[in-house]
Structure formats: C-alpha cells, structure tokens
MDAnalysis code that builds the backbone (N, CA, C; Angstrom):
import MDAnalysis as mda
import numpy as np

u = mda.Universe.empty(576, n_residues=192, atom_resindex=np.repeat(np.arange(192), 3), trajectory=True)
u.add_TopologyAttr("name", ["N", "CA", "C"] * 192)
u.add_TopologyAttr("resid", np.arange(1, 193))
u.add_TopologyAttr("resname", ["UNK", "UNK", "UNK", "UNK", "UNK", "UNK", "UNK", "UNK", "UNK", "UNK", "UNK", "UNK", "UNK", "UNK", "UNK", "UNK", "UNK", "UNK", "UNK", "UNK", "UNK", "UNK", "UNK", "UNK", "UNK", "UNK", "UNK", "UNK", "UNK", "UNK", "UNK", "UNK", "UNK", "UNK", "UNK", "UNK", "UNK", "UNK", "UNK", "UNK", "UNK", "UNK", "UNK", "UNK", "UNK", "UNK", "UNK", "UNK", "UNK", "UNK", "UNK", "UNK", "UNK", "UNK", "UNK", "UNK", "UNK", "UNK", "UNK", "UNK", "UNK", "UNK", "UNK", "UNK", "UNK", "UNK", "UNK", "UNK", "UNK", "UNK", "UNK", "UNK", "UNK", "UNK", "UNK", "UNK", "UNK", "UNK", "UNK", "UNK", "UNK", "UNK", "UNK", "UNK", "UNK", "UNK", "UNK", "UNK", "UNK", "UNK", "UNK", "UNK", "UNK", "UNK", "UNK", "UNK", "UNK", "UNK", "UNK", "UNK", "UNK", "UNK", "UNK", "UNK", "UNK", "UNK", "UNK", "UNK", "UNK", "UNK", "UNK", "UNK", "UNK", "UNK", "UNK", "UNK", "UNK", "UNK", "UNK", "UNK", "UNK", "UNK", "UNK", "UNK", "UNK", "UNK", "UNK", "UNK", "UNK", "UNK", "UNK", "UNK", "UNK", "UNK", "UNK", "UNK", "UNK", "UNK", "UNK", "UNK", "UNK", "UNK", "UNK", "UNK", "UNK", "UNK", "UNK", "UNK", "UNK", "UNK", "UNK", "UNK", "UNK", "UNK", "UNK", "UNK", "UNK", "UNK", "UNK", "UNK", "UNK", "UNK", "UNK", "UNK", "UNK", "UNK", "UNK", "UNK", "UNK", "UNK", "UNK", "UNK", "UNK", "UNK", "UNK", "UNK", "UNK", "UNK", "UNK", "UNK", "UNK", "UNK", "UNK", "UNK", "UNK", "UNK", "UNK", "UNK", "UNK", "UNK", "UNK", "UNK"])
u.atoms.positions = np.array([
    [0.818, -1.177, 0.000],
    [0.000, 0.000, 0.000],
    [0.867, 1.248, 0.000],
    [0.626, 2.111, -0.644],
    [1.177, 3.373, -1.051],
    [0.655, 4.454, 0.513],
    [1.802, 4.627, 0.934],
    [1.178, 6.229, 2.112],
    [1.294, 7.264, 1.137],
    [-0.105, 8.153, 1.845],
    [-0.198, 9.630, 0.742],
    [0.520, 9.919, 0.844],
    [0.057, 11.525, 0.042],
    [1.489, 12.116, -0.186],
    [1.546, 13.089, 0.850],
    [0.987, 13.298, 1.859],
    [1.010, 13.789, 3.147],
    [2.311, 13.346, 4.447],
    [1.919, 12.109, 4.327],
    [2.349, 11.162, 5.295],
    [3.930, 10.525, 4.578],
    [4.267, 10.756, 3.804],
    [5.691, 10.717, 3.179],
    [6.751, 11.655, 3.916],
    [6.602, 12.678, 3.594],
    [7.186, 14.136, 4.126],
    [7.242, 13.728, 5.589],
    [5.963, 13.731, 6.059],
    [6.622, 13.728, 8.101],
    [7.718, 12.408, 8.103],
    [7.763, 11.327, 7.443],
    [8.252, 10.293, 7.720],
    [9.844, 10.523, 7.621],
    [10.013, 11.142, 6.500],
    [10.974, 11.483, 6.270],
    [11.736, 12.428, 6.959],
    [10.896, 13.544, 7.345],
    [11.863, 14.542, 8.405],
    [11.701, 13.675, 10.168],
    [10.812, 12.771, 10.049],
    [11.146, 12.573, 11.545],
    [11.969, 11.423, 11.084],
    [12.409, 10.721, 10.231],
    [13.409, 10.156, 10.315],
    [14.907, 11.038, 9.666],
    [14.808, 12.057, 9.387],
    [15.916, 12.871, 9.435],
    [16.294, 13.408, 11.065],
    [15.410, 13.740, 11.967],
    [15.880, 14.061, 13.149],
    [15.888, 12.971, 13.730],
    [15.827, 11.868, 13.986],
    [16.050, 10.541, 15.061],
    [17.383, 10.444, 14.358],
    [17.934, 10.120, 12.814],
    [19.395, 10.232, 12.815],
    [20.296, 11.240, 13.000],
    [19.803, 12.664, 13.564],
    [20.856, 13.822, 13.188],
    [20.604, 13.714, 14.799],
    [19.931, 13.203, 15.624],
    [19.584, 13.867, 17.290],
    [20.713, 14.112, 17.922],
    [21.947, 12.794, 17.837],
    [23.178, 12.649, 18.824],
    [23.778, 12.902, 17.671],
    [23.602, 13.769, 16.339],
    [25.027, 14.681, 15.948],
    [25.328, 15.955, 16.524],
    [26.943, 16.358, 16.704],
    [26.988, 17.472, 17.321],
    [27.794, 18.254, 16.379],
    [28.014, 19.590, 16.930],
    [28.370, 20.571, 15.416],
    [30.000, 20.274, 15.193],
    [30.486, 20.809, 14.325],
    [32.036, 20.562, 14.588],
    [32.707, 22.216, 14.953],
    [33.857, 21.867, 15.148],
    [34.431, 22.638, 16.060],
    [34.957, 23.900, 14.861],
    [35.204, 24.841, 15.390],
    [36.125, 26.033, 14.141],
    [36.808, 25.561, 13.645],
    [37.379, 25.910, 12.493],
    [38.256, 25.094, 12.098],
    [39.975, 25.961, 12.673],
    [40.591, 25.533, 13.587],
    [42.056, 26.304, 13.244],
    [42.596, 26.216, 11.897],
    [43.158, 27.631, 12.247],
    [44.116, 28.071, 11.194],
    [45.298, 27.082, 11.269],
    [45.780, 26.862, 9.926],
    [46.897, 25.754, 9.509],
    [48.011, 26.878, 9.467],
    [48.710, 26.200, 10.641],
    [50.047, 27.048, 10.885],
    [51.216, 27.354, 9.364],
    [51.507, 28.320, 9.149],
    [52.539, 28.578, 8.298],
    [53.920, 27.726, 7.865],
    [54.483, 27.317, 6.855],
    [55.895, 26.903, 6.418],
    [56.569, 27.902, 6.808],
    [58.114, 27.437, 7.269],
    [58.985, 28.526, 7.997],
    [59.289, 29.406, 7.062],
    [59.013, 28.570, 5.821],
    [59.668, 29.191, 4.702],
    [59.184, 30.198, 4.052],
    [57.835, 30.353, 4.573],
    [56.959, 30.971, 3.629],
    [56.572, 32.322, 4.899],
    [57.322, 31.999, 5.846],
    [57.267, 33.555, 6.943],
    [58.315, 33.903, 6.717],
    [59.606, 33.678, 6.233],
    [61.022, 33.939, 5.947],
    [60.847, 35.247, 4.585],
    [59.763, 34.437, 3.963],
    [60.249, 35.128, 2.399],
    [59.384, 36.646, 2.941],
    [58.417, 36.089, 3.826],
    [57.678, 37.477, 4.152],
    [57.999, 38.336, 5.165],
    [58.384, 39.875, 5.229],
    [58.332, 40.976, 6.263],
    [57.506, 41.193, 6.891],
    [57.723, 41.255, 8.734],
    [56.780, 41.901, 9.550],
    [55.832, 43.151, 8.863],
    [54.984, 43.549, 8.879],
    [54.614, 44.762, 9.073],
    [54.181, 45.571, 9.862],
    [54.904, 46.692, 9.543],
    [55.669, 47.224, 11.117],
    [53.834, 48.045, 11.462],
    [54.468, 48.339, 12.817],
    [53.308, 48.886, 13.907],
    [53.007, 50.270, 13.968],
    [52.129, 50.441, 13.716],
    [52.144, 52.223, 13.359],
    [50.979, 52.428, 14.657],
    [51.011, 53.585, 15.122],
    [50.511, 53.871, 16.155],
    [49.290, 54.651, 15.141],
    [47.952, 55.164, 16.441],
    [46.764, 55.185, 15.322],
    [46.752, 56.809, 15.315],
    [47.308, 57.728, 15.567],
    [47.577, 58.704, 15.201],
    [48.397, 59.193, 14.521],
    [49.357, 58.492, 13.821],
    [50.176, 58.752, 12.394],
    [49.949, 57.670, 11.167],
    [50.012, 58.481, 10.564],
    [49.779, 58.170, 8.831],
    [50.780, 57.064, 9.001],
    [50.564, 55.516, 8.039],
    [51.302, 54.551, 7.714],
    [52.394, 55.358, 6.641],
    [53.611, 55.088, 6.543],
    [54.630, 55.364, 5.500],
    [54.219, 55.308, 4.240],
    [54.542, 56.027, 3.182],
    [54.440, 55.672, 1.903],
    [55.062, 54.547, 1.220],
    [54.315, 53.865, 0.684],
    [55.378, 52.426, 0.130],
    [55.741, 52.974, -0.992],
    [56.935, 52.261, -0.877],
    [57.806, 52.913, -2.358],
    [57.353, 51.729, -3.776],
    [57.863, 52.815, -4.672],
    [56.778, 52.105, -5.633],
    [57.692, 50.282, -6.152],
    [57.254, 49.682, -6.616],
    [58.037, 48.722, -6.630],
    [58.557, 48.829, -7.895],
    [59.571, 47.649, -7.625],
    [60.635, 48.082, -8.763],
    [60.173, 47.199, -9.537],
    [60.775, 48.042, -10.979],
    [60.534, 46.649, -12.248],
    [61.862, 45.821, -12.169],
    [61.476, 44.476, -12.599],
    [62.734, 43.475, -12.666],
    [63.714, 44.154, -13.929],
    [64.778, 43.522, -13.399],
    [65.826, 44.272, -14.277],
    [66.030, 42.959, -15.548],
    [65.672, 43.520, -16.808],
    [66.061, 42.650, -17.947],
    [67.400, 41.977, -18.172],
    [66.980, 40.598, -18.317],
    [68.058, 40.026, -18.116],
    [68.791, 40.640, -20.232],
    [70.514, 39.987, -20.057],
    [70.986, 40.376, -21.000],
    [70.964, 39.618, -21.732],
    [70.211, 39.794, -23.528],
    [70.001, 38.957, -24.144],
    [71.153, 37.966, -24.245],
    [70.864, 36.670, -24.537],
    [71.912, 35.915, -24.736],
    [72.665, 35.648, -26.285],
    [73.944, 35.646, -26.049],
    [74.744, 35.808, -27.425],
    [74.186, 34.985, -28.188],
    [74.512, 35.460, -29.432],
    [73.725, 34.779, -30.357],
    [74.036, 33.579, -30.979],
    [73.850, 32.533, -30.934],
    [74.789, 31.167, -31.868],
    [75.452, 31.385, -32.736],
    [76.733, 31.638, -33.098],
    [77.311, 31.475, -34.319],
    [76.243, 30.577, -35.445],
    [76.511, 31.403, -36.787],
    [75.675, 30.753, -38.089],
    [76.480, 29.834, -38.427],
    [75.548, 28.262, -38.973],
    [76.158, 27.557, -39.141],
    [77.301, 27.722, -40.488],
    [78.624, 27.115, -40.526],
    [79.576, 27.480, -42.266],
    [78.996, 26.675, -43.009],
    [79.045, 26.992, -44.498],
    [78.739, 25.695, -45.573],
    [79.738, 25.950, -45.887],
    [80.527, 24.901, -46.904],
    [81.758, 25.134, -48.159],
    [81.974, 25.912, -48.491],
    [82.625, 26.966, -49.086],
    [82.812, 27.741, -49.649],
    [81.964, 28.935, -49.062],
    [81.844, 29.034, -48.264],
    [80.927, 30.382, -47.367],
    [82.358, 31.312, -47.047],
    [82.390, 32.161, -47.867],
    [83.346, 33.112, -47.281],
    [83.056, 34.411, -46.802],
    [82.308, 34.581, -45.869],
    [80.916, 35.623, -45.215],
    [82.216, 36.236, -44.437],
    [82.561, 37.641, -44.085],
    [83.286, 37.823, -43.292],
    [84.935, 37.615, -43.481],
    [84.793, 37.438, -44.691],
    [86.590, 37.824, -44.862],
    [86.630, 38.615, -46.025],
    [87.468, 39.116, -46.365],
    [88.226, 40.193, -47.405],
    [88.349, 39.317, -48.282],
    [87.904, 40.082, -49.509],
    [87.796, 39.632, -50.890],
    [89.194, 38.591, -50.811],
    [90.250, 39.520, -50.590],
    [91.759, 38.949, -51.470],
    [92.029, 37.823, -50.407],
    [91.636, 37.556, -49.360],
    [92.123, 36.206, -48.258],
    [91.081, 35.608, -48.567],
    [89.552, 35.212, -49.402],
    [88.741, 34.809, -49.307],
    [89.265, 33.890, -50.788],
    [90.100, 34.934, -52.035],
    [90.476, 34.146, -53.102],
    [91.609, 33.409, -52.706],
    [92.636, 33.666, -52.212],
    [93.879, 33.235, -52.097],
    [93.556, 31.936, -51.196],
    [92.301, 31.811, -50.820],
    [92.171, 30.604, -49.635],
    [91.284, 29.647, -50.425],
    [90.270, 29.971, -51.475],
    [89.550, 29.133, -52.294],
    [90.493, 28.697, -53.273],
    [91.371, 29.403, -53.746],
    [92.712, 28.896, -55.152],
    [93.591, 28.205, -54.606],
    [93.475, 28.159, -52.998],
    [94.201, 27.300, -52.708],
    [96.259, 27.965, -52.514],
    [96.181, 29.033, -52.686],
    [97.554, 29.929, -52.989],
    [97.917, 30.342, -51.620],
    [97.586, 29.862, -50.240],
    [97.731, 30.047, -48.952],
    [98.745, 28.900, -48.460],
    [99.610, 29.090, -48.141],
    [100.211, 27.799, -47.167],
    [99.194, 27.484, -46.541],
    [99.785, 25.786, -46.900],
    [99.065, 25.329, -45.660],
    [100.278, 24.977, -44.341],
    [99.679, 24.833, -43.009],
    [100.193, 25.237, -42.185],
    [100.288, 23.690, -41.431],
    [99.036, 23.074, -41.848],
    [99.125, 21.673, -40.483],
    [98.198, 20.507, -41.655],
    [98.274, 19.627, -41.415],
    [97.765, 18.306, -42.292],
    [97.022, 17.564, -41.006],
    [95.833, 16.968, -41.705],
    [95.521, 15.969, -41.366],
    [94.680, 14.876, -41.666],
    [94.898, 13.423, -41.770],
    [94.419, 12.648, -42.187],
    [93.910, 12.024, -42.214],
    [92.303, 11.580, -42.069],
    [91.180, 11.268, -41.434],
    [90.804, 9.912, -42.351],
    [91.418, 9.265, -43.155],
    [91.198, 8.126, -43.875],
    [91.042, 6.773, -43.352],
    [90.304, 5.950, -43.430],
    [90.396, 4.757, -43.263],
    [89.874, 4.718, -41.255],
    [89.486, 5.797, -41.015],
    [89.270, 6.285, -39.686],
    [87.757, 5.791, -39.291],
    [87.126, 5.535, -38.055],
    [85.943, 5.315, -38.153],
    [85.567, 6.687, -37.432],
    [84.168, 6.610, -37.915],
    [83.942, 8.159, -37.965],
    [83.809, 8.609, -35.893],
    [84.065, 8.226, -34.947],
    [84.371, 8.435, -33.922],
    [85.240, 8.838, -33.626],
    [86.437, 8.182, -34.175],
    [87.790, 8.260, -33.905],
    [88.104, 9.446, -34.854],
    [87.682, 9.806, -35.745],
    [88.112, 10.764, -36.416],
    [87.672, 12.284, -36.489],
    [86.298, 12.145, -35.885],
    [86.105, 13.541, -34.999],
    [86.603, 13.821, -33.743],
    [87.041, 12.842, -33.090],
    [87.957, 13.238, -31.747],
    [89.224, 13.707, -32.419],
    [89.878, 13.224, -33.677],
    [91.436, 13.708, -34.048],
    [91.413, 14.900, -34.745],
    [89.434, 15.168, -35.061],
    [89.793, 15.860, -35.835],
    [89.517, 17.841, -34.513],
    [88.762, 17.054, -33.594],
    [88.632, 18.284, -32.502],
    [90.072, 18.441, -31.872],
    [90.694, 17.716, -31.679],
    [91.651, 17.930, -31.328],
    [92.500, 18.408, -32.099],
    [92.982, 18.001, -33.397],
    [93.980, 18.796, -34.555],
    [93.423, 20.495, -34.416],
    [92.231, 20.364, -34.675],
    [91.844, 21.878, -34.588],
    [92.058, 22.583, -33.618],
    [92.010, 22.613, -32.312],
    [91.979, 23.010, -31.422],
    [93.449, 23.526, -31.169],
    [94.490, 22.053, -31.610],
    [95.792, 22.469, -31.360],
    [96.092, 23.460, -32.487],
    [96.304, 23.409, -33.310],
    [96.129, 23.963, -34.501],
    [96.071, 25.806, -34.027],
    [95.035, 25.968, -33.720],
    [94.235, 27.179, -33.406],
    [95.462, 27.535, -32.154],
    [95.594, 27.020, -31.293],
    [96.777, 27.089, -29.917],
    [97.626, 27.501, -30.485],
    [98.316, 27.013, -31.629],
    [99.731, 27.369, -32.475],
    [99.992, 28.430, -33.024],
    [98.763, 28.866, -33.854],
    [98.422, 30.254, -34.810],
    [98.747, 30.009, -36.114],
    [98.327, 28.597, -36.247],
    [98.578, 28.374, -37.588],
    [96.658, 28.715, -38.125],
    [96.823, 29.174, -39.790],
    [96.349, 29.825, -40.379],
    [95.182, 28.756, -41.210],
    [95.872, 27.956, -41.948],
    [95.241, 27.253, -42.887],
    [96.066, 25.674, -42.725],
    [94.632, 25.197, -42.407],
    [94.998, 23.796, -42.449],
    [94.417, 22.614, -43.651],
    [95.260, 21.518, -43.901],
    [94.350, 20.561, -45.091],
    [94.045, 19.730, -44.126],
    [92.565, 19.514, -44.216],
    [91.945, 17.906, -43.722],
    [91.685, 16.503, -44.606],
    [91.850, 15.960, -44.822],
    [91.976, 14.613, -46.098],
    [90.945, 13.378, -45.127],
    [89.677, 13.510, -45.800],
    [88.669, 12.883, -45.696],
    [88.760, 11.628, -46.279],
    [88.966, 11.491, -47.682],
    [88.941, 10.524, -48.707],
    [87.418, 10.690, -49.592],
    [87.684, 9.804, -50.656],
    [86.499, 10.062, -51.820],
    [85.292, 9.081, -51.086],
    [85.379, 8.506, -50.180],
    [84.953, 7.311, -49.708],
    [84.995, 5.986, -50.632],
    [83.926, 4.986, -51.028],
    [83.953, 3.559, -51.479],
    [83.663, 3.891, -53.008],
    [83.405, 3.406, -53.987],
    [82.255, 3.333, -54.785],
    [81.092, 3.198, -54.736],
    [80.650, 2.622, -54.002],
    [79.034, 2.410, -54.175],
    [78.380, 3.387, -53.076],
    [78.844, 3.914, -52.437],
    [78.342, 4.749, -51.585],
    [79.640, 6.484, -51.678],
    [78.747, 7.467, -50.397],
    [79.544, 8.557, -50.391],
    [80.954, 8.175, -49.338],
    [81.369, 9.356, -49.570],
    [82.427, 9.145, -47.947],
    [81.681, 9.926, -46.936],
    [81.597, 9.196, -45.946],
    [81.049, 9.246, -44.751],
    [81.298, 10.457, -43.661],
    [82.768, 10.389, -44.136],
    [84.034, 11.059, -43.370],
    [83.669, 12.518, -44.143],
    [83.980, 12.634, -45.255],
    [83.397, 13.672, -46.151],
    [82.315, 14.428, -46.073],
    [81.021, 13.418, -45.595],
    [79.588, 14.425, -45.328],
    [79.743, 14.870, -43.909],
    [80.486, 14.310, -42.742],
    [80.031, 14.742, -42.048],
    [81.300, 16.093, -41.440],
    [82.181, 15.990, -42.035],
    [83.117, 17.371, -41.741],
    [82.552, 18.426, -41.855],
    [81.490, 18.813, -42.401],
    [81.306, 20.289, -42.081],
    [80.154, 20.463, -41.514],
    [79.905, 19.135, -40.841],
    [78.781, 19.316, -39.253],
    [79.861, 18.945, -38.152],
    [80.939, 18.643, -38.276],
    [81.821, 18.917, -37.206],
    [82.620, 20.076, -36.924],
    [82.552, 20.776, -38.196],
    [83.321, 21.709, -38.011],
    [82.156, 23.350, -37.750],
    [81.613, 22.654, -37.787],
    [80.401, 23.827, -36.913],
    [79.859, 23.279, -35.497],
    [80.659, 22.196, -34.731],
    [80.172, 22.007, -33.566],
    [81.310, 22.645, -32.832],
    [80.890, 22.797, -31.656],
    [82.356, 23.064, -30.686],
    [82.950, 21.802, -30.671],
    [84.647, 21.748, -30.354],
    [85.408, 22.981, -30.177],
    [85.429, 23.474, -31.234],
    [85.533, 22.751, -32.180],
    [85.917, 23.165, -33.595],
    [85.116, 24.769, -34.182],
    [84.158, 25.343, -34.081],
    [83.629, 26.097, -34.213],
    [84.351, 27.660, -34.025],
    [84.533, 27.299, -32.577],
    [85.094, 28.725, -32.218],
    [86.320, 29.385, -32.873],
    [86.983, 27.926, -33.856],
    [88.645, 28.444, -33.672],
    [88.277, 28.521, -35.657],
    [86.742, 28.257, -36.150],
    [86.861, 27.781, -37.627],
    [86.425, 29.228, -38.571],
    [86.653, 30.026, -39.337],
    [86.542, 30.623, -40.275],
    [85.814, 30.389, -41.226],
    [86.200, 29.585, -42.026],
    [85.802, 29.058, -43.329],
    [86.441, 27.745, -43.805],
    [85.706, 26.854, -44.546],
    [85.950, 25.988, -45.274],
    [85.692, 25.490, -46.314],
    [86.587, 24.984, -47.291],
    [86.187, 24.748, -48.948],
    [86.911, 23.335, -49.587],
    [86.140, 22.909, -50.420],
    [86.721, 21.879, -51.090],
    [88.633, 22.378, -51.215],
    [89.240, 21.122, -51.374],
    [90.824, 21.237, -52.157],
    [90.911, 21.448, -53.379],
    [91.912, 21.674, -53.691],
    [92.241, 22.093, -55.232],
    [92.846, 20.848, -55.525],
    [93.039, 20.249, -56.643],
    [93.248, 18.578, -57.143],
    [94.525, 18.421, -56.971],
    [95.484, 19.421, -56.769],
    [96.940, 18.731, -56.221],
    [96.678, 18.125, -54.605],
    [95.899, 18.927, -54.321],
    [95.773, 18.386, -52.421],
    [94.693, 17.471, -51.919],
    [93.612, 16.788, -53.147],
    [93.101, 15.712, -52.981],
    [91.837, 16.410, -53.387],
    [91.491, 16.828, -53.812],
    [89.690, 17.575, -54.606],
    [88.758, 16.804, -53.397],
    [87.819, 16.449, -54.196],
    [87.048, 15.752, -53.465],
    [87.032, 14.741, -52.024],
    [88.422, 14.408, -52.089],
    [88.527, 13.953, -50.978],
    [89.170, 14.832, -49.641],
    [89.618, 16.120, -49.607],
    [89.627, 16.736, -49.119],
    [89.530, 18.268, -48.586],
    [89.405, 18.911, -47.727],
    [88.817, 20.138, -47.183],
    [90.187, 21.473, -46.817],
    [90.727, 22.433, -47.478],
    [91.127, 23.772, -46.805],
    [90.338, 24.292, -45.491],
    [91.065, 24.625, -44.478],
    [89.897, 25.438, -43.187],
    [91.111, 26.179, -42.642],
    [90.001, 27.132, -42.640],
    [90.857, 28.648, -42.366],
    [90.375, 28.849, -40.948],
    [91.799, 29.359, -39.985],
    [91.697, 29.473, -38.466],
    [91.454, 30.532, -38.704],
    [90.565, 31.108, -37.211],
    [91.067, 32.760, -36.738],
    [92.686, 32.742, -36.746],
    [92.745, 33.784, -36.891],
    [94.052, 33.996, -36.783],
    [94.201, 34.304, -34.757],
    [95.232, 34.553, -34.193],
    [95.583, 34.167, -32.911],
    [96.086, 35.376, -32.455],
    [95.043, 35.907, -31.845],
    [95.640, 38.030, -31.118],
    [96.407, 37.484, -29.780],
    [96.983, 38.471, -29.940],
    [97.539, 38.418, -28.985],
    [97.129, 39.616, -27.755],
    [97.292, 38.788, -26.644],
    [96.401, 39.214, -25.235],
    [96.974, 40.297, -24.562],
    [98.075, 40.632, -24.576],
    [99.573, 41.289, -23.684],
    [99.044, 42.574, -24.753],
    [98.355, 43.213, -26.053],
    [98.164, 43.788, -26.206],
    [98.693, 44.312, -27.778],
])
C-alpha cells in the first residue's frame, strides 16, 4: 500500500531528526600554521601607532632585464666566405695560402676521427697556424664518404667552431674531393 502524499514528508523529516539527534556541530576550524619558509620570504609589518599616517610604500621596482643571450654562431657551408676580405677569401679558395698543419682522417671510423679531428683543430688554433688541409677521402664506390659528409657538421660544432673561419673543397693537387682547406682565426695576442 502506497502512504499519501502527506504522510511521506513527516516520515521522512522525523526520520531525518532521530538520525541527526546525537550529531553534534564541529568545532572552528584552526588556522593551519605557516611553512617557515613561507614567513622567511615574508616581512613583519611594522606597527604604526593610530595617530600617524602609515609610510608611503615605495613604488616597486621593475625586474631588471636580463641580458640577451649571445647569439649562436651561423652555421659554415663550403665555400661560405661571409666575413673575410675579398683577397684572403680568393687566395684561400685557389688554394695559394700555405698550408700550415695536415691531417688525415682516412680509413678512420667516424668516432675516432672527430675526436682527431677536434683535437687537430683546437691544437692547430693554440699554435696560430692559419690554414689547415683535412683529407677525408672520396669514400667507397658504391656509396659517399662518410668522413666527407660529415666534416662540415663537425666543423660547426664546438670545439671546432670557435677556432673555424671558413671551409672549402681542395684544389686537385691536395686531394679535390677527398679533401677540405679550413681557415683558423688567426691568434691576437692578449699582452696587447
């Protein structure tokens, strides 16, 4: 049997108060004490008595811009002679420059031959030598040289980078295709 719709409602609130009778309220809630860290970063504020004006706050400061950061050196391609003088830019593509230091990256696996070859450079650059030959090789037949594609993504990584100028194919007495001219900074001197 269905109770009206009268007799629903009381049932319900007197069975809402027989379960709420022995609930009791809860307590305030305390305040959740502070991180030391987070009263450290913050200043008292000071006590002003109630007959003087609080201080003027000073206005706050703007953050100071940081200094842009230098810019990456652009990567070299071959024959990129961006930044040198016409007549050292020909005399270094014709190949009419001493060369100053050799080195021979053949038959090398390509690990071993970017470590000889960061290091040749580096020393190289220490010395104040000018123009160096690198000798890659033509690589196999059926494929490129390996050694060949990847010299002038080594020679735009550090160390090699900082100390590199420019670089260009050889002229066919010093191995064409199989090897690279690279022109150092030249080496200032510090004492003035």
């Amino acid at each position: 049997m269905m109770p009206a719709a009268g007799d629903g409602d009381d049932n319900d609130e007197d069975l809402f108060r027989r379960v709420f009778a022995d609930a009791k309220p809860l307590k305030k809630k305390r305040p959740v004490p502070e991180h030391p860290a987070a009263k450290a970063g913050r200043k008292a504020a000071p006590k002003t008595s109630p007959d003087k004006k609080p201080a003027a706050r000073p206005a706050p400061r703007m953050p100071v811009a940081a200094a842009p950061a230098p810019k990456p050196a652009r990567d070299l391609a071959a024959g990129d002679y961006t930044g040198m003088d016409r007549r050292t830019a020909d005399r270094f593509r014709k190949g009419k420059m001493d060369i100053d230091g050799r080195l021979d990256l053949h038959g090398m696996y390509q690990d071993a031959a970017h470590a000889a070859l960061n290091d040749f450079i580096v020393a190289s650059a220490a010395m104040g030598r000018r123009k160096v030959l690198v000798i890659t090789g033509r690589g196999s037949r059926e494929g490129t040289g390996v050694l060949r594609e990847r010299l002038p993504q080594w020679l735009n990584q550090a160390p090699c980078r900082d100390h590199v100028v420019s670089f260009t194919g050889a002229r066919p007495q010093h191995g064409r295709d199989g090897a690279f001219y690279v022109l150092l900074r030249r080496k200032r001197d510090r004492d003035g």
